[in-house]
C-alpha positions in Angstrom: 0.0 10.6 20.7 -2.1 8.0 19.4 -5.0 7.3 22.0 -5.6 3.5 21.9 -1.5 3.4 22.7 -1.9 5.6 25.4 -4.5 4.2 26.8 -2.8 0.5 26.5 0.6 2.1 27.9 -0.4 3.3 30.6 -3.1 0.6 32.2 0.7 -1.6 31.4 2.8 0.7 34.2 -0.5 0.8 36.4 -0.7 -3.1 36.4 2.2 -3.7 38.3 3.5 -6.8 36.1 6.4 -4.2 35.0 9.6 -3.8 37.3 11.2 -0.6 36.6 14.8 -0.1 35.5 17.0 2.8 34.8 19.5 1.1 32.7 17.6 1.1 29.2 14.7 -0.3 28.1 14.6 -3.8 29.5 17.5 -4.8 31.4 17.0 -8.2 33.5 13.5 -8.4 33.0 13.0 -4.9 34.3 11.5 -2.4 32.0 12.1 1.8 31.7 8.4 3.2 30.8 9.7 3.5 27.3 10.4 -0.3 27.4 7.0 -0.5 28.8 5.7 1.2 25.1 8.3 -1.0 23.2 6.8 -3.9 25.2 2.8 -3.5 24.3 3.5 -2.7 20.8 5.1 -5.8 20.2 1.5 -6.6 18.2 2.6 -3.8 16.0 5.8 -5.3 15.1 8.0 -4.3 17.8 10.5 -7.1 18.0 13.1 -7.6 21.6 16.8 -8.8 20.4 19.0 -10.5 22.8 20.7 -7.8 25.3 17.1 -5.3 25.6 17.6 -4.3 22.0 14.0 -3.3 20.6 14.1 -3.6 16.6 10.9 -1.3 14.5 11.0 -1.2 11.0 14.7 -1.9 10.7 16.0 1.0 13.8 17.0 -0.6 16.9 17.5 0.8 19.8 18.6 -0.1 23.6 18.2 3.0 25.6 15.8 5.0 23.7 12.5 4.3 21.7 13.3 3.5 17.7 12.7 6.1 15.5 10.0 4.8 13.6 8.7 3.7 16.5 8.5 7.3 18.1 6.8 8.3 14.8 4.3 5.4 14.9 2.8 6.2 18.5 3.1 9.9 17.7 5.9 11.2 20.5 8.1 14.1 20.0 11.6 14.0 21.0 11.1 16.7 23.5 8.7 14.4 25.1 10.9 11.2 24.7 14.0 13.2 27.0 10.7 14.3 29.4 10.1 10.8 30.2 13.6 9.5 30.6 14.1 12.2 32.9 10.6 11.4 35.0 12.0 7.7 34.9 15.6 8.0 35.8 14.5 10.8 39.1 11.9 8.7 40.8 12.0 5.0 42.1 7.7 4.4 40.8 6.1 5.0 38.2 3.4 7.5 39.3 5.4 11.2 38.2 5.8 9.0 34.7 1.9 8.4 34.7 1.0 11.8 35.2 2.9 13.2 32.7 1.9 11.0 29.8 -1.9 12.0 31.1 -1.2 15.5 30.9 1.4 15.8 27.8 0.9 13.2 25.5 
């Protein structure tokens, strides 16, 4: 995974201006962690559509990351169903955290 988007993504779920969701990626103002990665990349042309849709280089996507977008910040999908999985079993975001510090 590309460092300076690690390093970005995860001071974003240690900052505690993300509420987490289960739902998809951003879902009344709350965010799953790969909303969170959608959300900081939005300088690198991430773009939200109405409904938590987040568009990347013509893919969107409301429940998973974009293609592109998985290929731009360097995750496998292996890793991608890893981190829904943390997300969806756990109410925080500290078993997400750890595993992007070891994994990715």
């Amino acid at each position: 995974m590309d460092k300076a988007v690690k390093r970005r993504w995860l001071e974003a779920l240690q900052s505690g201006e993300y509420r987490k969701t289960t739902q998809g990626l951003r879902v009344k103002g709350r965010y799953c962690c790969l909303g969170v990665l959608c959300d900081i990349q939005v300088r690198a042309g991430v773009e939200w559509l109405p409904n938590g849709i987040a568009s990347f280089a013509g893919s969107i996507s409301s429940a998973v990351l974009p293609e592109p977008l998985m290929d731009a910040v360097g995750i496998t999908g292996n890793e991608e169903a890893e981190l829904i999985d943390l997300n969806d079993s756990e109410r925080g975001w500290s078993h997400v955290i750890q595993y992007i510090r070891k994994n990715l």
